[in-house]
Structures are given as C-alpha cells and as structure tokens.
Residue frames relative to the residue before (quaternion, step in Angstrom):
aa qw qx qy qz dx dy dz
X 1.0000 0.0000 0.0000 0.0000 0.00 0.00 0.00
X 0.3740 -0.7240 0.4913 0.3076 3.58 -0.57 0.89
X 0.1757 -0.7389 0.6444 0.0885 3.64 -0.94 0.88
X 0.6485 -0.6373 0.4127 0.0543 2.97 -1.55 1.36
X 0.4106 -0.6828 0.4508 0.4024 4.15 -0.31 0.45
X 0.4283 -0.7779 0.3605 0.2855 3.62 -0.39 0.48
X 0.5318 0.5417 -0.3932 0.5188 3.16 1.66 -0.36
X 0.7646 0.3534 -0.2860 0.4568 3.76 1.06 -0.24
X 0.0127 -0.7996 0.5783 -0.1617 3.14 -0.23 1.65
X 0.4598 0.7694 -0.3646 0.2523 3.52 1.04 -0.14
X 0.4346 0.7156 -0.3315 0.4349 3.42 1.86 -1.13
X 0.6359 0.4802 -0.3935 0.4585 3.75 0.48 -1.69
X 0.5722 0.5787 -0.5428 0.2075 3.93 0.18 -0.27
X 0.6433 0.3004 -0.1325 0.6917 4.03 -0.69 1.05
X 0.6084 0.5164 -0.5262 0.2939 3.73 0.17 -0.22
X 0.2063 0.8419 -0.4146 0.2770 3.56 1.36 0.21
X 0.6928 0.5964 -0.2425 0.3249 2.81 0.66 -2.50
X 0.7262 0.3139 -0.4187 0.4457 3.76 -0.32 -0.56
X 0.6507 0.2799 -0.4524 0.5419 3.96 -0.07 -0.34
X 0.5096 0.4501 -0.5804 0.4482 4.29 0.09 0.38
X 0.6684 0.4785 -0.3714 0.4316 3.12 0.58 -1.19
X 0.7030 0.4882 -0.3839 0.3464 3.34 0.05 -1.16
X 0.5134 0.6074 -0.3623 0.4860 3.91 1.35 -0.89
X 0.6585 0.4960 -0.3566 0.4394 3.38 0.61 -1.19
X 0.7019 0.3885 -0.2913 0.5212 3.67 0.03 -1.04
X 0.7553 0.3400 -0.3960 0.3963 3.58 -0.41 -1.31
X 0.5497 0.6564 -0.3607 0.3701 4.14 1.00 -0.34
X 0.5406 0.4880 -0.2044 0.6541 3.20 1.75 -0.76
X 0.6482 0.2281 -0.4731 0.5513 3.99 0.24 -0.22
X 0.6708 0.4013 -0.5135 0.3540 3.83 0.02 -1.21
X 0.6359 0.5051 -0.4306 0.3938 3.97 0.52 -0.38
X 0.7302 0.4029 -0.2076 0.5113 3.75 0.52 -1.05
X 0.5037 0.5875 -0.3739 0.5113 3.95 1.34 0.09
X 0.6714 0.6103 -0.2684 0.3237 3.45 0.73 -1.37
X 0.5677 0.6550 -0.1653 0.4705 2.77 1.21 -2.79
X 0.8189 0.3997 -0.1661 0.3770 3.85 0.19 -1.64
X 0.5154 0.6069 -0.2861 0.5331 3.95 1.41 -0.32
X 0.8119 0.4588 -0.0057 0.3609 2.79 1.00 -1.10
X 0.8122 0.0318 0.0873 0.5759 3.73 0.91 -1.26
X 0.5601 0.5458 -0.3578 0.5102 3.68 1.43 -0.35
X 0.7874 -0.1564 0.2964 0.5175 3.29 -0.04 -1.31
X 0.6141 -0.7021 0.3368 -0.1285 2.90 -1.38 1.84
X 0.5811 0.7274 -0.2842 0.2290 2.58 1.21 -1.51
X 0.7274 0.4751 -0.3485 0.3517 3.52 0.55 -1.23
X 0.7708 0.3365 -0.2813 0.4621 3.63 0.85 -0.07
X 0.5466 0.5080 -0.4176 0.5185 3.53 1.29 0.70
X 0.5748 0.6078 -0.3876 0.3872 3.54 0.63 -1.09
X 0.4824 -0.7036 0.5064 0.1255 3.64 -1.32 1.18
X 0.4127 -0.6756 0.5970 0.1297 3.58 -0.41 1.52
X 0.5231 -0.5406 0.4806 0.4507 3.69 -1.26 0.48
X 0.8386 0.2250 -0.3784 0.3209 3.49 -0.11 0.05
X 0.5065 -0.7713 0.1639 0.3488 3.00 1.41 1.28
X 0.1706 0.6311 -0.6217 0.4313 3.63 0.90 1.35
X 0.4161 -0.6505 0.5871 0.2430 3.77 -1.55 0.30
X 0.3574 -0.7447 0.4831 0.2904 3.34 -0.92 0.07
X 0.0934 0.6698 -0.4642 0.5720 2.73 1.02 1.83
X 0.7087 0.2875 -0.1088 0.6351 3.66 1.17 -1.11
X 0.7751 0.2395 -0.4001 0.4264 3.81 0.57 0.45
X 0.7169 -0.5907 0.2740 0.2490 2.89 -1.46 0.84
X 0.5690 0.6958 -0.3408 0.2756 3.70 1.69 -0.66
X 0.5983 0.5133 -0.5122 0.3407 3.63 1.04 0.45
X 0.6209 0.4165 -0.3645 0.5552 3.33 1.24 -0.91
X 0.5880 0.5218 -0.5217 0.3314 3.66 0.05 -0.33
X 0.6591 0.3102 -0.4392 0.5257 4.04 0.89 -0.78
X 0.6972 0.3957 -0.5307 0.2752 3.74 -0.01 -0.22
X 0.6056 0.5298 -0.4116 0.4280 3.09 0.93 -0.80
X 0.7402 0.5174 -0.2033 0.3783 3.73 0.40 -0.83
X 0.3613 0.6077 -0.4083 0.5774 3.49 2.04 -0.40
X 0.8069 0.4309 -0.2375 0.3268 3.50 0.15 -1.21
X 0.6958 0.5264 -0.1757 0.4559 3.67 0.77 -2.04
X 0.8387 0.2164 -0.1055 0.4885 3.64 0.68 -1.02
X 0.3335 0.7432 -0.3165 0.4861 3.59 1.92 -0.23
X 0.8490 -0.3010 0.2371 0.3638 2.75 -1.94 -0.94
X 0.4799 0.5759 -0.4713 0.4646 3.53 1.03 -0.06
X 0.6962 0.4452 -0.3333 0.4538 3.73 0.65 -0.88
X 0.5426 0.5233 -0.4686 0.4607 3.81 1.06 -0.46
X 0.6513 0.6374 -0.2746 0.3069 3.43 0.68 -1.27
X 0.6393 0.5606 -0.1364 0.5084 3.19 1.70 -1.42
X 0.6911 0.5718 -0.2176 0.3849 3.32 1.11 -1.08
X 0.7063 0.4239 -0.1852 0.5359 3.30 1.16 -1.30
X 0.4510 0.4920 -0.4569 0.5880 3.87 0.81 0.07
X 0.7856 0.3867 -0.2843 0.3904 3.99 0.53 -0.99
X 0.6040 0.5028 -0.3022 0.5394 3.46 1.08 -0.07
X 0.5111 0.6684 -0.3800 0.3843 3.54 1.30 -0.58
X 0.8449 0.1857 0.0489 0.4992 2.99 0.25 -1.89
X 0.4242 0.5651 -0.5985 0.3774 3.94 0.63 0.18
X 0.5570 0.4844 -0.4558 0.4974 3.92 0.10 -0.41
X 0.7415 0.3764 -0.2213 0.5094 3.73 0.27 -1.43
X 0.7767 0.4297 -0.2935 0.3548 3.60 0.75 -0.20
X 0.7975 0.1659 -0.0936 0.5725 3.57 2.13 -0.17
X 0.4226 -0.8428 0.2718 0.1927 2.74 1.87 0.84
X 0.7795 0.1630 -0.3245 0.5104 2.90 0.68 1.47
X 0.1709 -0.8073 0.5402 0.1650 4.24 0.08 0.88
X 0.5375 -0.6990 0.4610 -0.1001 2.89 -0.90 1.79
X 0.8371 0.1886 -0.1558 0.4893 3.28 1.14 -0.25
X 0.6640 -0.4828 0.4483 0.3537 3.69 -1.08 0.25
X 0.4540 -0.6568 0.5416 0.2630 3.22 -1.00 1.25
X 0.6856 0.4563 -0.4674 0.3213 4.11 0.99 0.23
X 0.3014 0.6876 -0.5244 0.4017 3.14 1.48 0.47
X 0.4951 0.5812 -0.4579 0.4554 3.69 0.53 -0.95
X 0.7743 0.4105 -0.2517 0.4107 3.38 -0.29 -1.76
X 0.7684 0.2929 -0.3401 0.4562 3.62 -0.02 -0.50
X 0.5603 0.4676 -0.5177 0.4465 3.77 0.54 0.22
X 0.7239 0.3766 -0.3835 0.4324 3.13 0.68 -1.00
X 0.5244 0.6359 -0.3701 0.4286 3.46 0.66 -0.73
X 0.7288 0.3682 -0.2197 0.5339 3.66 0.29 -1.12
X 0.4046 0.7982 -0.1904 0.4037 3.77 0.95 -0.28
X 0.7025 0.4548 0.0990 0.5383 2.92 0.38 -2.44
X 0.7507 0.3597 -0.2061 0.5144 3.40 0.33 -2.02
X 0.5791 0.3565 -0.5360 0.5002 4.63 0.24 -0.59
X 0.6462 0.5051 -0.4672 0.3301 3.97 -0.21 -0.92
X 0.8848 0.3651 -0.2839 0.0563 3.42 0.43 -1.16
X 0.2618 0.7786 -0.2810 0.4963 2.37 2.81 -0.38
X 0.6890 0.4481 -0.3401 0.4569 3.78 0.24 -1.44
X 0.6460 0.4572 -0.3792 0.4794 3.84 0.51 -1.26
X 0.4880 0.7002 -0.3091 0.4195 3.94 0.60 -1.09
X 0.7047 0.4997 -0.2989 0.4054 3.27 0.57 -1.86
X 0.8262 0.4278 -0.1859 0.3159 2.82 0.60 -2.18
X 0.7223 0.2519 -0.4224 0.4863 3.90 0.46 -0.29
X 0.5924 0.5611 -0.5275 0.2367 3.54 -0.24 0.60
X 0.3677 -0.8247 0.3521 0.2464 3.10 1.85 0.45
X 0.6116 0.4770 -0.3583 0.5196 3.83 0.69 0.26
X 0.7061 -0.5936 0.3124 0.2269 2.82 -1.15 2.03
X 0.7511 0.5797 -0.1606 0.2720 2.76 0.26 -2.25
X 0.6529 0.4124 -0.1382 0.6202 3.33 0.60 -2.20
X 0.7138 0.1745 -0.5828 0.3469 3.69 -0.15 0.02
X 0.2499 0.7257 -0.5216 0.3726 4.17 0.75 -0.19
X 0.9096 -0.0058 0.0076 0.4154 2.94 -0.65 -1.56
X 0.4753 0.4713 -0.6191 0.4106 4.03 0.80 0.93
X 0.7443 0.5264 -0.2473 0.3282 3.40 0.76 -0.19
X 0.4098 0.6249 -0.3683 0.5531 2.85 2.26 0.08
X 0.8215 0.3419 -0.1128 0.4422 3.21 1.03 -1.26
X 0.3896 0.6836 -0.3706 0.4936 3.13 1.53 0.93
X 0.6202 0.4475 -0.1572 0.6247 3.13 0.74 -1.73
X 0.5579 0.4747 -0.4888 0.4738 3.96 0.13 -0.47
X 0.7697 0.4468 -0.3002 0.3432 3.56 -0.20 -1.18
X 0.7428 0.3060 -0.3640 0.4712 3.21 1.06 -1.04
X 0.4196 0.6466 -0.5061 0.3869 3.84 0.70 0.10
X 0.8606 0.2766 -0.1757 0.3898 3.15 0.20 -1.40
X 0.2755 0.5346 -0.6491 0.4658 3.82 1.31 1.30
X 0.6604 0.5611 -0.3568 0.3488 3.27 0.27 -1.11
X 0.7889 0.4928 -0.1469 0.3365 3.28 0.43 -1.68
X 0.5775 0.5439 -0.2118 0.5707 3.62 1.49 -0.72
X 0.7491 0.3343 -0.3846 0.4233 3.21 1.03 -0.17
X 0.2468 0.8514 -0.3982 0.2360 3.76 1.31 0.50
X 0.6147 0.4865 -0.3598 0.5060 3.41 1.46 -1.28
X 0.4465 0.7833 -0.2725 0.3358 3.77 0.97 -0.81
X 0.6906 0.3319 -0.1901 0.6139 3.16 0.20 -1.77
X 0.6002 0.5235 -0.4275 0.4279 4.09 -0.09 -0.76
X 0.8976 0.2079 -0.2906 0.2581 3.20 0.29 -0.41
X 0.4126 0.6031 -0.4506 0.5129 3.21 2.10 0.33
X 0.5633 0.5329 -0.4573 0.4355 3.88 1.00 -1.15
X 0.7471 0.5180 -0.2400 0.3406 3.97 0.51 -1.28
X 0.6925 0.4540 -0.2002 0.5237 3.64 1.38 -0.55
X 0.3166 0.8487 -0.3143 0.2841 3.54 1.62 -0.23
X 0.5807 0.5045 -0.3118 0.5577 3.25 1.26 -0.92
X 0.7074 0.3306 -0.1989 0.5922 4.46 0.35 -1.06
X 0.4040 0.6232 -0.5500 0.3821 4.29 0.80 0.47
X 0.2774 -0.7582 0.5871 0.0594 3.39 -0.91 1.14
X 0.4544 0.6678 -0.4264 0.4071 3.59 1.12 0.54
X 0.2305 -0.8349 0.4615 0.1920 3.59 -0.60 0.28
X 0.4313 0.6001 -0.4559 0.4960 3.84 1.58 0.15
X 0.3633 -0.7466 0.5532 0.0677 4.05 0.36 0.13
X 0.7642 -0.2248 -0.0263 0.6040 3.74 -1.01 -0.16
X 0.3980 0.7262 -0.5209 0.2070 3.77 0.83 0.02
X 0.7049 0.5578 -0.0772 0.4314 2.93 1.34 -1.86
X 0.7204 0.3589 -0.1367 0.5775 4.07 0.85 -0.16
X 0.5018 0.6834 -0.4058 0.3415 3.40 1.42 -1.69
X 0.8160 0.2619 -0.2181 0.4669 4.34 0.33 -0.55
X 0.5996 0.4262 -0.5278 0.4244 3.42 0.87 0.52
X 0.4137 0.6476 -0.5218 0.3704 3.75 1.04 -0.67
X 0.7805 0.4180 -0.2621 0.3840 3.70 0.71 -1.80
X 0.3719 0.8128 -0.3516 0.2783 3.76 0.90 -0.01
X 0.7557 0.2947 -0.2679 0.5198 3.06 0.80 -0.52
X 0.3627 0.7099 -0.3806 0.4687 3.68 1.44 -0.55
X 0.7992 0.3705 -0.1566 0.4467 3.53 0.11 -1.65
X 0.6279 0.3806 -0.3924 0.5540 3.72 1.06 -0.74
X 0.5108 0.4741 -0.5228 0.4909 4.20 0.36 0.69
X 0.7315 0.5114 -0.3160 0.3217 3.12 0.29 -1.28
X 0.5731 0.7437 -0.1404 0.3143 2.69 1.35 -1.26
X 0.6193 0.4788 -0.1192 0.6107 3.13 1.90 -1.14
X 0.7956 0.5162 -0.1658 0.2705 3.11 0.45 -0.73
X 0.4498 0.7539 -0.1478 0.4554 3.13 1.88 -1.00
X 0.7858 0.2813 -0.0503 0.5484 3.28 0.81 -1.61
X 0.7222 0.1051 -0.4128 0.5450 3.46 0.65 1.02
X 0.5508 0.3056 -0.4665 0.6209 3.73 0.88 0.88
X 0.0181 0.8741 -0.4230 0.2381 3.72 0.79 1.24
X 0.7776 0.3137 -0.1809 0.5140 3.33 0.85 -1.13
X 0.3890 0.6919 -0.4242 0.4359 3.67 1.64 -0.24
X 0.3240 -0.7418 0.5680 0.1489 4.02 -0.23 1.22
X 0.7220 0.4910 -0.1775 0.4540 3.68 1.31 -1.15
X 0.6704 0.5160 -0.2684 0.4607 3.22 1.13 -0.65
X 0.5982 0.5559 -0.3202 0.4802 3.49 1.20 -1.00
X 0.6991 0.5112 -0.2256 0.4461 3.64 0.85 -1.39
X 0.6308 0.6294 -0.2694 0.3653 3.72 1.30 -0.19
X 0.6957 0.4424 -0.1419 0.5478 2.73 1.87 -1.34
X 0.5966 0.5510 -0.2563 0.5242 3.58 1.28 -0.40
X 0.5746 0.3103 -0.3398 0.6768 3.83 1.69 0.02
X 0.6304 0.5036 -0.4240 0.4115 3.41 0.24 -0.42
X 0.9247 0.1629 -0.3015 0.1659 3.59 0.69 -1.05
X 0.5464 0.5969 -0.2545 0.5295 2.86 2.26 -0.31
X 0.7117 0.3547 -0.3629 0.4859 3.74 0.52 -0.86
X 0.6663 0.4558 -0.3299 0.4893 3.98 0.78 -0.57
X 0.9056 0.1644 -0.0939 0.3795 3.40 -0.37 -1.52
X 0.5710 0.5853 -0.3838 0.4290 3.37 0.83 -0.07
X 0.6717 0.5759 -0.2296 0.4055 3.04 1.36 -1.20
X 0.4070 0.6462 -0.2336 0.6018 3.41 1.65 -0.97
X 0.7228 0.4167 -0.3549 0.4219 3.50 -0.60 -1.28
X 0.5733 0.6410 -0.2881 0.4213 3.63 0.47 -1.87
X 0.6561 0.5272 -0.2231 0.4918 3.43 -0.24 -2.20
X 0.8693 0.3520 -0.2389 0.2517 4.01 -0.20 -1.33
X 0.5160 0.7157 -0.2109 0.4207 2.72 1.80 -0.69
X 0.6759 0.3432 -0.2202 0.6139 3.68 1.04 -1.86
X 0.3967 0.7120 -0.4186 0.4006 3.72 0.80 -0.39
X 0.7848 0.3671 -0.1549 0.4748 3.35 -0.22 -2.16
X 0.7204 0.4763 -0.3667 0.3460 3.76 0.67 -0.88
X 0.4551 0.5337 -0.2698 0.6598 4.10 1.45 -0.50
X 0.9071 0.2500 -0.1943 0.2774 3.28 -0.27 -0.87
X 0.6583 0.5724 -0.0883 0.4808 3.66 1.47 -1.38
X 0.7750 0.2681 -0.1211 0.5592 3.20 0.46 -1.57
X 0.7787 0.3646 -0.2960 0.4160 3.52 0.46 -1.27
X 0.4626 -0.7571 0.4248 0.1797 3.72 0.84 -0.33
X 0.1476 0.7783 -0.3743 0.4820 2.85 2.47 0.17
X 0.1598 -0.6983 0.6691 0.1976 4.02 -0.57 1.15
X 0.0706 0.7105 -0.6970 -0.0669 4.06 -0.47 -0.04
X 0.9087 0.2145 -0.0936 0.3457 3.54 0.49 -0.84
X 0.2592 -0.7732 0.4349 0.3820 4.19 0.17 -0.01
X 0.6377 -0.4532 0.3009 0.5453 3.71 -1.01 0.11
X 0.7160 0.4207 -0.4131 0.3737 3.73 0.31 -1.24
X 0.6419 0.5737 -0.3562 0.3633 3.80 0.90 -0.70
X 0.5198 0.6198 -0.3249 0.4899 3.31 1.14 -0.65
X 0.7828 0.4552 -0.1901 0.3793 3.33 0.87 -0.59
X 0.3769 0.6637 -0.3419 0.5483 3.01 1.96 -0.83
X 0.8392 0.4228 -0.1691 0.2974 3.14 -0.06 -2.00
X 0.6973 0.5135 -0.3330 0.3731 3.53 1.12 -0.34
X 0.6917 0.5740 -0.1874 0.3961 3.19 1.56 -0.43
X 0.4754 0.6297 -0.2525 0.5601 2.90 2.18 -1.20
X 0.6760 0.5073 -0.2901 0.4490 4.21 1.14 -0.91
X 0.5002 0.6589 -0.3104 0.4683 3.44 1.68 -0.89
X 0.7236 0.5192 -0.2067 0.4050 3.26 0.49 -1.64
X 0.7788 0.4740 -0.1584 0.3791 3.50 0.83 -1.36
X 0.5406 0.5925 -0.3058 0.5130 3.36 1.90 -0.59
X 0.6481 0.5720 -0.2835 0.4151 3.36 1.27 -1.07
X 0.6673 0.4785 -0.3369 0.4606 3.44 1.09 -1.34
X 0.5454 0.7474 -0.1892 0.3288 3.36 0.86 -0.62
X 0.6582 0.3108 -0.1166 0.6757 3.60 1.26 -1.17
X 0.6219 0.4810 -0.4424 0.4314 3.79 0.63 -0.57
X 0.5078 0.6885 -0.1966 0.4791 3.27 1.08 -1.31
X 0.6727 0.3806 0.0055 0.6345 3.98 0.11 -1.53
X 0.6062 0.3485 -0.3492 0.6238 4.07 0.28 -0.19
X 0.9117 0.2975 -0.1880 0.2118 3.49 -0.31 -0.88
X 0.5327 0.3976 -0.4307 0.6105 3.17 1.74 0.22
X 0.5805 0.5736 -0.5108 0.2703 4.00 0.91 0.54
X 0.5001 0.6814 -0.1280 0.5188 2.64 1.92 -0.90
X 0.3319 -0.7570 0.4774 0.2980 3.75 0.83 -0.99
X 0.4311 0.6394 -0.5646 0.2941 3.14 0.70 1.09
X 0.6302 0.3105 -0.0900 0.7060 3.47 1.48 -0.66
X 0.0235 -0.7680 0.6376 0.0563 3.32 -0.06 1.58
X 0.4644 0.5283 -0.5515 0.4484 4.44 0.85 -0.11
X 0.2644 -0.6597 0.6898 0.1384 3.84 -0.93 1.36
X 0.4304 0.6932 -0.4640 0.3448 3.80 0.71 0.56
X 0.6025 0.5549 -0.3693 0.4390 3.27 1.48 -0.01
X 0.4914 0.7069 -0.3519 0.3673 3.15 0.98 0.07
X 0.5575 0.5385 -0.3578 0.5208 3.46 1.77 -0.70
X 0.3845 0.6463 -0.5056 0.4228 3.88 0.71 0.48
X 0.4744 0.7920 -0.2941 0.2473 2.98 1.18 -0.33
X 0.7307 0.4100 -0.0955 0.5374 2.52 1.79 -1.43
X 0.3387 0.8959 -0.1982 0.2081 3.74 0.88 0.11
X 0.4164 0.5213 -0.0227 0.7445 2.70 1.68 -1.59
X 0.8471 0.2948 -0.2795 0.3427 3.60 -0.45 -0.85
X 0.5039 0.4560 -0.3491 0.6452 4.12 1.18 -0.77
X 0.7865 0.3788 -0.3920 0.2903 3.56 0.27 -0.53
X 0.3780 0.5700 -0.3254 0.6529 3.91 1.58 -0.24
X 0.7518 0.5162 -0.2363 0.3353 3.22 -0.03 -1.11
X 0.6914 0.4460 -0.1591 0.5456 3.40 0.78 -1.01
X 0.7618 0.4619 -0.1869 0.4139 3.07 0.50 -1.33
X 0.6597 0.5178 -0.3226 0.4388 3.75 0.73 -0.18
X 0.4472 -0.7642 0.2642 0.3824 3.25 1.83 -0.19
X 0.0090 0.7834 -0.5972 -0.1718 3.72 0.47 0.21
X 0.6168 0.5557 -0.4890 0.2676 3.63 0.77 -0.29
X 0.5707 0.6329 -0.3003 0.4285 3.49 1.24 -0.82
X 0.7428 0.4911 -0.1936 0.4119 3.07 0.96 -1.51
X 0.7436 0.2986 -0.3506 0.4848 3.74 1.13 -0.29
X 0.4442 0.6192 -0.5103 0.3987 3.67 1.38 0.21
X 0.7609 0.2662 -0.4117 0.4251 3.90 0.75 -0.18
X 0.4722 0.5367 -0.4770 0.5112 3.57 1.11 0.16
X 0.7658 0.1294 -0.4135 0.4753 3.70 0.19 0.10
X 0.5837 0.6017 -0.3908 0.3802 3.64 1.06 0.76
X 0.4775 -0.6904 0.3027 0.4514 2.76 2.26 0.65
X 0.4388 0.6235 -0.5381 0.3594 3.80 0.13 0.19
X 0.4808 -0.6319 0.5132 0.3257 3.33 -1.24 1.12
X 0.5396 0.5647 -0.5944 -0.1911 2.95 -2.55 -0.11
X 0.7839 -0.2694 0.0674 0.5554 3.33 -1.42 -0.26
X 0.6864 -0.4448 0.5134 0.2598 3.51 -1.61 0.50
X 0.7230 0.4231 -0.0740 0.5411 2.85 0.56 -2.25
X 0.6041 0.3818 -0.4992 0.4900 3.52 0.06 -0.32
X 0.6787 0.4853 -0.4446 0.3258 3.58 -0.16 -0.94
X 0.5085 0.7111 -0.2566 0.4122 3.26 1.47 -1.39
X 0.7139 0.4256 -0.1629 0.5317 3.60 0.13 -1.86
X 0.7906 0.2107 -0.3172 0.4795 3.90 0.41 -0.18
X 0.5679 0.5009 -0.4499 0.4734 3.24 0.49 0.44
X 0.7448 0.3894 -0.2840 0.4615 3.44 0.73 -0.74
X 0.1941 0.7279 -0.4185 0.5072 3.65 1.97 0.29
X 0.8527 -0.0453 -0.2254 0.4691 3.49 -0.03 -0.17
X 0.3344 0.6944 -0.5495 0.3226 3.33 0.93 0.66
X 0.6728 0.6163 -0.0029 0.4094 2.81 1.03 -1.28
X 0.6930 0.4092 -0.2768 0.5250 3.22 1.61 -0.33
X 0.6716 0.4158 -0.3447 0.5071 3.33 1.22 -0.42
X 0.3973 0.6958 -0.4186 0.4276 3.37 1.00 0.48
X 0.8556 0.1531 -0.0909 0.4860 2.87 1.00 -1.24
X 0.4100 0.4462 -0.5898 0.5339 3.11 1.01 1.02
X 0.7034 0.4535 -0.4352 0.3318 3.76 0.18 -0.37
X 0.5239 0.6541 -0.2069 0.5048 3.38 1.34 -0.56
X 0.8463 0.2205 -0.1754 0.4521 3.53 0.85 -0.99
C-alpha cells in the first residue's frame, strides 16, 4: 500500500466528501426503512418467534433503526468531519486515503443489508442480514483502532488546543463497533440492549457532540473558554459522570435500584459540559459582536436544555 509522507498531510483536506456522500444515500435507506417498519409492511412485528412471542416483544426492530442512524449515516457524517481535520489538528494524516473508501464502503454495504432485511418481510432473512449488517458497521469502527493509537501516542507534538476532547471519541470507537456486534445477537437481553443504548447515545454521542461545539469556540474561533489543564479536568470530570451514569441505568435494569429516577443522571454529564465550557464567555463575545456558527451557538444552548429535560423526565 503506498504510504503517504507525514510531513504531507495537506492531501486529507475534503477527504470528508465520500463519508457525506455515503450520509446522503444511507439517509435515504434509514428514511425508506423507517416509513416501511412502520406503515408499509408489518410483517416484522407480527411474524411468530419460535417461542411464539412476536417481534413486537424483541428489541431487534428498534435496534436496526436505531443502529441505521447511531452507527449509520450519522456516524459517516461524524467520521468524515474526523478525517477532515485530524491532519490540520497533528499536522500530519496518519492514514491512507483507502481507509476513507472502506469506511465508507463498509458503511453503505451494513445499512443496505439492514434496509434489505427490513423490506423483505421475512423473519429469518431479516435475522441474519442484520447480523451481517451490524458486523460491517462494527468493523468500521473497529479497523479504525490501529488509528486512534496512533493519534492517542502523538498527542504530546498535536497542535490542537481542545486536548482529550480532540481524540477523547475515537479511543471509544472501537468499543462501540463490538457492542455493536454483540447487541444484535444478545438481542433479547433487556440489560444488555439498555447498556448499549447508554453507552452510545447518553455517553459517546454525547462526547462526540460536546467536542465538536467545543472545537468550533475554541479551535476555529480561537475563542479561549477553557485552559489546557481544565480541558482535562473537564474531560475526565464527563468520563466519571458518564460512568456513574451507566452503572447507575444498568443497575436499576438489573433490579438493584428499583427508583427509575436514576435515569435522570442522564443529565449530568451534559450540565456538567455545559457549565464548564463557560456559556458566560461564550455569550460575552456574541454580544461583543464577534462572528460564529448559529448552529453551534444553537447545539450549546440547547445543552442544557436538554438536561433539564432529562431531569424532568426522570
């Protein structure tokens, strides 16, 4: 495989475009899945399981929609933004531009299998495409493990200033591309499903998000909100709270914590990001007239919307 000069990292610029694309299309199946799960055909939640329960009572329909999306085209979207700017963030892209292609490729190819599954209206054949869906999109994740190692190991010569912010969701990448596997044949497991569904939306998503409105305040806009050692604080202090959080959520599935009020942990992790990134700073240069994204302002503002949501809720 031809390997790239490390001092020339500029190529990776735009290398986005093919995992957009892939968002674009796979956005069309996760859209024409739903519609068809839903109001076309039935079947997949009528048809008689061998121990004559519907599948209505397992978890494997929401798990492909949900998993169309979380590990889908939202993750392409996520991915190709991370290939964008890692070069611009360590001045130098570590990896082969065919990495691109086979994420996106592997991507593309788990969605259509899952979408496959779901309109062919047969139990079985949707079972095991979706086994061999959920594989494909796992093993993007997982292939990208050698990766992250070598962004975690070069961390120290990273010209970025957002710290474990900036790497802090690729470390979990491979993690989620297991689970990812594992879920969909540890399906009927009520605890196991509810682990991975805290693990990836209330943890790593949340992360991902957080670095994202972060990197744009801090990276691009040059906006100081946070100092290096705090950056660390704050990433660990989110670590800690994500953790209490799933143990917490696990253990009232389990029945050790029969009060479903633990679930309002939910919001923790997020008031804590929230706070900590300073919103006061961040709207002193917005009424100091200084440009930036809308949407960014947007996505952190609705940061603690979003927690008191889910404290009212839990």
């Amino acid at each position: 495989m031809k390997q790239r000069n490390p001092d020339s990292y500029t190529w990776a610029a735009g290398s986005y475009i093919d995992l957009f694309i892939a968002a674009a299309v796979t956005q069309v199946l996760f859209g024409i899945s739903l519609y068809w799960i839903l109001f076309v055909d039935t079947t997949l939640v009528t048809d008689r399981l061998p121990g004559g329960a519907t599948l209505d009572a397992s978890n494997l329909p929401m798990l492909a929609i949900g998993m169309l999306a979380g590990v889908g085209w939202m993750m392409a979207i996520a991915l190709g933004i991370g290939f964008d700017i890692t070069p611009l963030n360590f001045k130098a892209a570590p990896f082969d531009e065919s990495l691109i292609s086979i994420v996106a490729a592997l991507n593309i190819g788990g969605q259509a299998l899952i979408m496959v599954g779901i309109i062919s209206g047969d139990l079985q054949l949707f079972r095991n495409l979706g086994l061999m869906g959920v594989t494909l999109l796992g093993m993007q994740l997982i292939i990208l493990g050698p990766l992250t190692v070598k962004l975690v190991r070069g961390r120290a010569q990273s010209k970025d200033n957002l710290g474990p912010w900036s790497y802090g969701a690729g470390v979990g990448l491979p993690i989620i591309g297991v689970m990812s596997m594992m879920v969909w044949l540890l399906a009927e497991s009520e605890q196991f499903v509810e682990l991975y569904w805290t693990i990836l939306i209330d943890s790593f998503w949340g992360m991902l998000a957080f670095g994202t409105i972060l990197g744009h305040f801090q990276s691009r806009l040059g906006w100081k909100l946070m100092k290096p050692e705090r950056m660390h604080m704050a990433f660990k202090g989110f670590i800690a709270l994500c953790i209490l959080h799933v143990c917490l959520v696990y253990a009232n599935q389990t029945g050790y914590i029969v009060d479903d009020r633990v679930n309002a942990t939910f919001s923790l992790p997020i008031l804590w990001i929230f706070f900590v990134s300073r919103p006061d700073r961040i709207w002193k240069k917005v009424r100091a007239g200084e440009k930036c994204s809308i949407q960014m302002l947007s996505a952190h503002c609705w940061l603690l919307v979003t927690a008191l949501v889910g404290l009212y809720e839990g």
